[in-house]
GUDOBA-743341 format. One record per residue (C-alpha): y, x, z; residue number from 0. Coordinates in Angstrom, 2 decimals, always signed. Last residue first. Example, Ala and Ser with C-alpha at 12.3 -4.5 7.8 and 13.67 -1.06 7.14 Angstrom:
BEGIN
-1.06 / +13.67 / +7.14 / 1
-4.50 / +12.30 / +7.80 / 0
! end
This chain:
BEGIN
+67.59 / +14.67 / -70.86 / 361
+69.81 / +16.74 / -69.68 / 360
+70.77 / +17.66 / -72.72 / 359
+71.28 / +14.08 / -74.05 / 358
+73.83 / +13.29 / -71.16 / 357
+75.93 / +15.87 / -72.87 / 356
+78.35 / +17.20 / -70.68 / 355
+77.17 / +17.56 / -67.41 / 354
+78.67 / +19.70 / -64.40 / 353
+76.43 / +22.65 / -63.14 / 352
+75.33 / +23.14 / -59.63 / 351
+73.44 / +26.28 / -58.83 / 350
+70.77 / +27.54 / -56.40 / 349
+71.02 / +25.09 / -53.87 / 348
+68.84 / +25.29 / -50.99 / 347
+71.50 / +27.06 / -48.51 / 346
+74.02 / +24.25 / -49.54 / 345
+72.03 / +21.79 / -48.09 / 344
+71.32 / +18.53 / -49.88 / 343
+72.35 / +15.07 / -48.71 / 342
+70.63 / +11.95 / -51.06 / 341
+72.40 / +8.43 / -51.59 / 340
+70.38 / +6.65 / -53.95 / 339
+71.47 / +4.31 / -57.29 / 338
+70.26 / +6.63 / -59.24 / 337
+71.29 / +10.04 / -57.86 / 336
+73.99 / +9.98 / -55.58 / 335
+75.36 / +13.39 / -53.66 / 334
+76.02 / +14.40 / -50.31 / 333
+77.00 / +17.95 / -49.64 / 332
+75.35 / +19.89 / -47.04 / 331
+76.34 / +23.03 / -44.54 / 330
+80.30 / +23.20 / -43.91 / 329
+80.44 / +19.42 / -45.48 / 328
+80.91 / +17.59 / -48.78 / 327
+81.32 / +14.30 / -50.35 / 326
+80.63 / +12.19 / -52.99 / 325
+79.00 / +14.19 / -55.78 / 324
+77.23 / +12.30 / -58.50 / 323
+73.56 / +13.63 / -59.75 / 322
+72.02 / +13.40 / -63.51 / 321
+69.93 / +16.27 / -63.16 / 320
+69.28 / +16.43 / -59.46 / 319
+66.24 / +19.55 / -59.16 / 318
+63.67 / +20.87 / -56.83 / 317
+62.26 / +24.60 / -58.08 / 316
+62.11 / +25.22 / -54.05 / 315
+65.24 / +27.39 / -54.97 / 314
+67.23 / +24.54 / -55.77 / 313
+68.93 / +23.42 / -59.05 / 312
+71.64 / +20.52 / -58.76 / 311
+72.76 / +19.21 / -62.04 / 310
+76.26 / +17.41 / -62.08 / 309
+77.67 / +13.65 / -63.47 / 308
+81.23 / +14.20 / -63.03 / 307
+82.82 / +11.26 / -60.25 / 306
+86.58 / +12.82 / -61.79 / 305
+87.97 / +13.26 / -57.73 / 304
+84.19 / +14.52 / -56.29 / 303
+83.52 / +17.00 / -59.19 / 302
+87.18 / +17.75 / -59.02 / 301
+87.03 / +18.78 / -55.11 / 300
+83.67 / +20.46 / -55.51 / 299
+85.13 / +22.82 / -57.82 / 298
+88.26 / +23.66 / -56.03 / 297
+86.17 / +23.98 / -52.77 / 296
+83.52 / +26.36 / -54.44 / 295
+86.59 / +28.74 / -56.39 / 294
+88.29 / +28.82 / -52.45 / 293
+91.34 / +27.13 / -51.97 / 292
+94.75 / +28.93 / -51.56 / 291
+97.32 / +27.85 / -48.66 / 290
+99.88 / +25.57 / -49.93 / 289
+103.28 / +27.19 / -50.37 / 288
+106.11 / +29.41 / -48.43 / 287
+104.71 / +32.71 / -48.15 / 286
+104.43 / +34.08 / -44.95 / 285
+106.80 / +34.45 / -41.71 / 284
+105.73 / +38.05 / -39.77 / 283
+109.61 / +39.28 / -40.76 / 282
+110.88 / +36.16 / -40.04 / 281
+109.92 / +36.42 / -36.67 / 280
+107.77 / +33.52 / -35.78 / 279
+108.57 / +31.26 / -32.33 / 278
+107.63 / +27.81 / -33.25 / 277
+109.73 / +24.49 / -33.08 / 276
+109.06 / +22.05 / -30.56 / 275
+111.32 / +18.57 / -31.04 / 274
+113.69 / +17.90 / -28.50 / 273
+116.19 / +16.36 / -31.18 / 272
+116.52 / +20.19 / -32.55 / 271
+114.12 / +23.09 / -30.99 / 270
+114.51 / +26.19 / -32.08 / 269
+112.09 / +28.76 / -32.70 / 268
+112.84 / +32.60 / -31.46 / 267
+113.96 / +35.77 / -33.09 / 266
+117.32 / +34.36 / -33.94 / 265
+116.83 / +34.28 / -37.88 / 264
+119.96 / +34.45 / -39.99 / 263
+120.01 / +30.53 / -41.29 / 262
+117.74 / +28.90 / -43.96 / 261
+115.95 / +26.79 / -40.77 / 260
+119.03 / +26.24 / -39.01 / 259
+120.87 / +25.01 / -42.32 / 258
+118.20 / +23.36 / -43.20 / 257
+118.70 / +21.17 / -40.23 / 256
+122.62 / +20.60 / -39.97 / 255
+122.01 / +19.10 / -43.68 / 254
+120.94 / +20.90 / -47.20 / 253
+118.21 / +18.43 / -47.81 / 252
+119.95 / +15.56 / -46.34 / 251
+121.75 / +15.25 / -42.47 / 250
+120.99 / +13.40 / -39.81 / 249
+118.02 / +15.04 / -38.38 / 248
+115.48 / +12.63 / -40.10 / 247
+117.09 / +13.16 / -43.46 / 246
+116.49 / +16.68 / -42.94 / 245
+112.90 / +16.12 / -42.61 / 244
+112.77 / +13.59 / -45.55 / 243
+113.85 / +16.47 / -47.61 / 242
+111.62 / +19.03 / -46.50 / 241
+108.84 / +15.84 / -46.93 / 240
+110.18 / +15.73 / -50.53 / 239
+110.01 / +19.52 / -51.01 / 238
+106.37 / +19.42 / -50.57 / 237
+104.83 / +20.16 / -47.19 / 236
+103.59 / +23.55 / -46.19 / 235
+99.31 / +24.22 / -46.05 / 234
+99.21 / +25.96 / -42.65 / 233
+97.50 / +22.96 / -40.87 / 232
+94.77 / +22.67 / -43.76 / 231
+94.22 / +26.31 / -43.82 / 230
+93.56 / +26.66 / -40.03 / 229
+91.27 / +23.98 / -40.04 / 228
+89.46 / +24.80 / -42.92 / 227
+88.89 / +28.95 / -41.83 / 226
+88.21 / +27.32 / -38.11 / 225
+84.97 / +25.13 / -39.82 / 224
+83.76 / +28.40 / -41.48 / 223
+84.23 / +30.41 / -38.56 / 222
+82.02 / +27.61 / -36.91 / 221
+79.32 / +27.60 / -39.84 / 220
+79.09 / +31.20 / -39.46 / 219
+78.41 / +31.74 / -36.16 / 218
+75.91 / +28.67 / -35.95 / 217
+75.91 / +27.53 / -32.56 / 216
+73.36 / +28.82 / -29.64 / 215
+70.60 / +25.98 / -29.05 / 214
+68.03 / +28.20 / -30.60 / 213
+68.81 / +31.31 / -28.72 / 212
+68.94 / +29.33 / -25.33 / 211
+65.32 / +27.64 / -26.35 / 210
+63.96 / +31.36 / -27.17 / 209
+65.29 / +32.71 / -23.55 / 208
+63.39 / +29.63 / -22.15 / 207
+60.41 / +30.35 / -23.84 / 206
+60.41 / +34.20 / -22.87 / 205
+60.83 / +32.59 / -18.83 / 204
+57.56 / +29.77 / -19.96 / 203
+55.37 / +32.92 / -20.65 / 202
+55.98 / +34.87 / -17.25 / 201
+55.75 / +31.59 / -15.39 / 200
+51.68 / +31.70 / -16.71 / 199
+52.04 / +35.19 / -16.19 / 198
+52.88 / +34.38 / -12.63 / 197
+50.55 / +31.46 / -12.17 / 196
+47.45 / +33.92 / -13.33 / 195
+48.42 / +36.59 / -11.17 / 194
+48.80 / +34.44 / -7.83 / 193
+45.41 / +32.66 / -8.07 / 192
+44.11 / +36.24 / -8.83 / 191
+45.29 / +37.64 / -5.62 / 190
+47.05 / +40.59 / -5.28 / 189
+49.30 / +39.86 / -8.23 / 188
+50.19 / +41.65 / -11.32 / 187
+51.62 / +39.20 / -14.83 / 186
+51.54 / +39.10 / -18.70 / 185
+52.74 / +36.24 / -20.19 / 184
+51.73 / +35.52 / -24.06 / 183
+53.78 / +32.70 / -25.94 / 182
+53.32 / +30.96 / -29.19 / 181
+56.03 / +29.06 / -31.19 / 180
+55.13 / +25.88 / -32.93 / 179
+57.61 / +24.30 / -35.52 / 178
+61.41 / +24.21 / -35.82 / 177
+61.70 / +21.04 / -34.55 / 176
+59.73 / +22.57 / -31.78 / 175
+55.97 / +21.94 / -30.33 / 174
+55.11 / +24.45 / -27.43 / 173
+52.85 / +27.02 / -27.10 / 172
+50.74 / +29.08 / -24.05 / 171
+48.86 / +32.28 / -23.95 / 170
+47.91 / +33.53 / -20.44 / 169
+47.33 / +36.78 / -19.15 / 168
+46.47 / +37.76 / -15.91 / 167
+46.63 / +41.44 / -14.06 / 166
+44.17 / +41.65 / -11.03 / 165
+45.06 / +45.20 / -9.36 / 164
+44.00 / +48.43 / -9.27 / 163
+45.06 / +49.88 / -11.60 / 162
+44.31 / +47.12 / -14.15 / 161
+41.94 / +44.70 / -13.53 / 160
+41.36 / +41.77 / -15.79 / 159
+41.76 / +38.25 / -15.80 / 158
+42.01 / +35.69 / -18.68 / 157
+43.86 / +32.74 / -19.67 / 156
+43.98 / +31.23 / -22.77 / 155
+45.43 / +27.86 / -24.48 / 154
+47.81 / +25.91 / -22.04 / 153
+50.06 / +23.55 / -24.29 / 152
+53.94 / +23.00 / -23.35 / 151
+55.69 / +19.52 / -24.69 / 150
+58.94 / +20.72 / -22.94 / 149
+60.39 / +22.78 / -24.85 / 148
+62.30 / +19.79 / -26.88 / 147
+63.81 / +18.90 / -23.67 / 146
+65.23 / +22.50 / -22.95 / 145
+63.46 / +24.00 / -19.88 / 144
+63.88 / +23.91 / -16.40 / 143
+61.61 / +20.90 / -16.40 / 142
+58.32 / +22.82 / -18.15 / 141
+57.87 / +25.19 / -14.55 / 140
+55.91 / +22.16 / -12.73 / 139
+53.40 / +21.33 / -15.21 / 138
+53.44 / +24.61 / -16.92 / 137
+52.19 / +25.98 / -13.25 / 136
+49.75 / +23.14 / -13.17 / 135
+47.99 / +24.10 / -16.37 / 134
+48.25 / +27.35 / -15.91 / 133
+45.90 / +27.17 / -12.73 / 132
+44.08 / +24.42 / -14.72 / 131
+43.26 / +27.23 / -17.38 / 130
+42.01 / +29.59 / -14.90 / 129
+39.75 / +27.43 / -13.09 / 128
+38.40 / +26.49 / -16.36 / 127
+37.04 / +29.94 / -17.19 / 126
+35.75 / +30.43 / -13.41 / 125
+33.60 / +27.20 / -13.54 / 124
+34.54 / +23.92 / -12.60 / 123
+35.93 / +21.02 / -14.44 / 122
+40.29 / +20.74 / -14.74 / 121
+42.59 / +18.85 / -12.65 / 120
+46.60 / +20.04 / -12.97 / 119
+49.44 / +19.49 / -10.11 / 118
+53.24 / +20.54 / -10.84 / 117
+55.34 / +20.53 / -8.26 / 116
+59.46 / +21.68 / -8.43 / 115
+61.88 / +22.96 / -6.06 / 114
+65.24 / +23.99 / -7.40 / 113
+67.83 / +26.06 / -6.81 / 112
+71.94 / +26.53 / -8.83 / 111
+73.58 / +29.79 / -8.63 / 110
+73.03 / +29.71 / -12.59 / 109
+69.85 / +28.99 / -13.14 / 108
+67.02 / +29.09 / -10.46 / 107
+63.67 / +28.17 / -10.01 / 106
+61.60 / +27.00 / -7.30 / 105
+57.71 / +26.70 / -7.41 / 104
+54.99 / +24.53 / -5.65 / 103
+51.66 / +24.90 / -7.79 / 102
+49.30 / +21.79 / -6.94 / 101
+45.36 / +22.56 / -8.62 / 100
+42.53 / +20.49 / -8.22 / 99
+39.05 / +21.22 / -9.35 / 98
+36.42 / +19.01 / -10.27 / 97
+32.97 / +17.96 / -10.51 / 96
+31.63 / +17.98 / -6.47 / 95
+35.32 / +18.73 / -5.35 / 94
+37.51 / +22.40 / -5.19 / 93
+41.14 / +21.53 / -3.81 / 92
+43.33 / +24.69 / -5.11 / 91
+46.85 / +25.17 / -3.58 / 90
+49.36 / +27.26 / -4.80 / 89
+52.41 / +27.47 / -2.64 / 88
+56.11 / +28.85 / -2.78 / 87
+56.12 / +30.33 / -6.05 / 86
+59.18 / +31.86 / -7.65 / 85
+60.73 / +31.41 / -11.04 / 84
+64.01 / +32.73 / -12.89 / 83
+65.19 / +30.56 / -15.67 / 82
+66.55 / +31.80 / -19.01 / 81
+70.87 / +32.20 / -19.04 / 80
+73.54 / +30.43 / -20.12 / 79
+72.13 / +26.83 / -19.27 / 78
+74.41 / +24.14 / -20.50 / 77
+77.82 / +22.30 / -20.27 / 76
+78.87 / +20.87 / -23.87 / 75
+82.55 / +23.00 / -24.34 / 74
+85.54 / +20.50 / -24.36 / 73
+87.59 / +20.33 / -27.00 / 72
+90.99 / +18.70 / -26.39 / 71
+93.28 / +16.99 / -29.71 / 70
+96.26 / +15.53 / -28.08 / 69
+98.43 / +14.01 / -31.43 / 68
+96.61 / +10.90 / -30.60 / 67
+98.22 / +10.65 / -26.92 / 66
+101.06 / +10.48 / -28.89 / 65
+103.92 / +12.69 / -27.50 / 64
+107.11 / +11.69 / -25.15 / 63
+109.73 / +14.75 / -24.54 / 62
+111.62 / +14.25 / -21.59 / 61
+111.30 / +17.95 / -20.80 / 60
+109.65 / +18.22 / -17.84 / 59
+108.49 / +14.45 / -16.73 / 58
+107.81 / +13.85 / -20.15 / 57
+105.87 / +16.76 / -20.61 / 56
+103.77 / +16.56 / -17.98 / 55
+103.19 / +13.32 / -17.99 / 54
+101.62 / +13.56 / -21.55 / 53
+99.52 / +16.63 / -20.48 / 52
+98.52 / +15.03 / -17.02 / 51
+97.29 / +11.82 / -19.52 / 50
+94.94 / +13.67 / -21.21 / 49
+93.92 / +15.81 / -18.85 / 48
+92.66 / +12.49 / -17.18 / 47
+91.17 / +11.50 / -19.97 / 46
+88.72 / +14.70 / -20.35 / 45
+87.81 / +15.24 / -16.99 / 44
+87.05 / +18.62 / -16.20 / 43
+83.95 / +20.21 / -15.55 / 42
+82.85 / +22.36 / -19.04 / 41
+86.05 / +23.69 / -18.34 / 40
+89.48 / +22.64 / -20.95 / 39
+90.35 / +23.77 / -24.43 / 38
+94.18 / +22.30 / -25.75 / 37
+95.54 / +21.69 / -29.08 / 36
+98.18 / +20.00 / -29.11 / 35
+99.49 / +18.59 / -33.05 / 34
+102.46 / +18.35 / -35.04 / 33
+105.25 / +18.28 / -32.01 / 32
+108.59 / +18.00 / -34.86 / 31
+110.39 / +21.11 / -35.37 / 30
+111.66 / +20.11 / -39.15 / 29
+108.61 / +22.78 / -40.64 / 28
+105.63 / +20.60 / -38.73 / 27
+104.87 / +21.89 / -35.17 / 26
+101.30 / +22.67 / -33.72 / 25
+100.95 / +22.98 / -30.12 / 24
+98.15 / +25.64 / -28.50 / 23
+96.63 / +25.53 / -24.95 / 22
+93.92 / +27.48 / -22.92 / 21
+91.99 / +27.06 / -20.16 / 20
+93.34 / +23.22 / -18.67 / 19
+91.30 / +21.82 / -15.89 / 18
+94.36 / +21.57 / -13.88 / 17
+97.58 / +21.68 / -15.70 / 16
+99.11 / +25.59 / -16.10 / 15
+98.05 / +25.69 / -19.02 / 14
+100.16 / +22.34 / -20.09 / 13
+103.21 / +24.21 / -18.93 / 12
+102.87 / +27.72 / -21.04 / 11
+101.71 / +26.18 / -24.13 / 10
+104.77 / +23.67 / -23.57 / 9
+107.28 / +27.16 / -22.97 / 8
+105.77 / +28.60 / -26.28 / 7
+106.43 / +25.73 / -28.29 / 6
+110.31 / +26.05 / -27.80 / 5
+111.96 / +23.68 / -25.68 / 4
+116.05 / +22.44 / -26.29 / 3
+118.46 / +20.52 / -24.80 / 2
+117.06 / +21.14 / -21.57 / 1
+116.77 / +18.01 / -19.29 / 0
! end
């Protein structure tokens, strides 16, 4: 076994693990493995990476690790990309008081087919026929969307001609979290059957782009989640857990280890006990110290440590006068007003002002 590994040799082994896309380790100032953090395919197995990471490194370097320390992120598998329709077969059954409509259609997403029915009954008369030819189209079309798409409503459907041709359009909506959202397809066909299904199609393909932009993660709140990560694991440990470090080694504060770590730099980490140490010039090393907070996290940090009573104004004209803060996240902070646990989002809140005089807020 080597005497000693440096971080970027264990980056280099665990990527090379199948499943694996990308790996980074985290070491603490004494050389010690801090944290791995490793990104695998939307396909892999999450445990069993697991455990080919630990293997792998005890097998190669003899160099056992917490499964704990392991942190993997694993991106949620999805559609990328709006669904792409085609009709096989539209088939309309006219009865004494009805008509029936079955709409055989394929889509495709990302390499991947499939073959879909949707039926509709609706009364006769050329108006209604329309309608029922949308409706069956939604019927079969609505499972390549996004499960909260999938509540679609018919409304219009007319037919013109337009050089030459039957050209349909059809209005459809859907119910969202984030309300209703309306739809117009616009679609040419030969036959009118075949117009009216394809604008119908036409409509549900825009929803499906709008479901993809919905379900697409909140820039900001995940640069703002990486800028707290990152500054937690650069903050540096107090002298006491310097000294504890060299302690560890076999020596004190001014030991065999600080005298590595205060030494003429090499140009590459070293590792000491087969602990990982980074490779950082020491030109590119900053500022011992803990990383600065922002003026919002120092503030919410003593509201939360001296329980300070606070008043929370919103732009809606809602307010908390006598609130306690008990926690806070990226996009919300929980407070307690009366007794009641309330979470408010920090896009609502216009100010927040710490209480002095009980009487003032009276």
């Amino acid at each position: 076994m080597p005497k000693e590994v440096f971080a970027e040799d264990i980056e280099r082994l665990i990527g090379t693990l199948d499943g694996v896309v990308a790996a980074r380790v985290s070491t603490t100032p004494a050389g010690d493995i801090d944290q791995v953090y490793v990104s695998v395919g939307p396909a892999a197995d999450v445990r069993a990476v697991r455990r080919s990471i630990g293997t792998a490194l005890v097998s190669t370097y003899g160099l056992p690790l917490d499964p704990w320390r392991i942190q993997i992120a694993q991106p949620r598998p999805g559609p990328r990309e709006p669904p792409r329709f085609r009709v096989l077969r539209i088939e309309e059954t006219v009865a004494t008081a009805e008509t029936t409509v079955v709409v055989q259609l394929a889509w495709t997403r990302g390499g991947e087919e499939r073959v879909v029915t949707g039926r509709a009954r609706g009364p006769l008369g050329s108006s209604h026929r329309l309608r029922t030819l949308v409706a069956a189209a939604l019927d079969g079309a609505k499972e390549a969307l996004e499960p909260s798409y999938r509540k679609l409503i018919g409304h219009e459907a007319s037919l013109v001609t337009f050089h030459g041709r039957p050209t349909a359009l059809a209005g459809i909506s859907v119910a969202t979290p984030a309300g209703d959202e309306r739809v117009c397809g616009v679609a040419q066909a030969d036959a009118s059957s075949d117009a009216i299904v394809y604008a119908a199609l036409d409509a549900v393909a825009k929803l499906g782009a709008r479901a993809l932009e919905a379900a697409a993660p909140d820039r900001r709140a995940a640069l703002e989640a990486m800028r707290r990560r990152v500054a937690s694991t650069e903050r540096a440990p107090s002298p006491a857990a310097h000294q504890a470090a060299g302690e560890r080694s076999g020596g004190g504060a001014d030991g065999p280890t600080a005298a590595r770590r205060d030494g003429p730099p090499s140009g590459r980490g070293e590792v000491i006990g087969m602990t990982a140490r980074r490779d950082v010039p020491e030109a590119d090393r900053g500022p011992s110290g803990p990383a600065r907070l922002s003026i919002e996290e120092v503030l919410y940090q003593s509201l939360i440590a001296n329980r300070t009573p606070i008043h929370i104004r919103c732009r809606d004209g809602y307010e908390l006068r006598r609130a306690a803060l008990r926690d806070i996240d990226t996009d919300s902070v929980l407070v307690e007003v009366d007794g009641a646990t309330e979470l408010v989002y920090k896009h609502a809140i216009i100010s927040i002002r710490p209480v002095t005089d009980a009487r003032a807020e009276a």
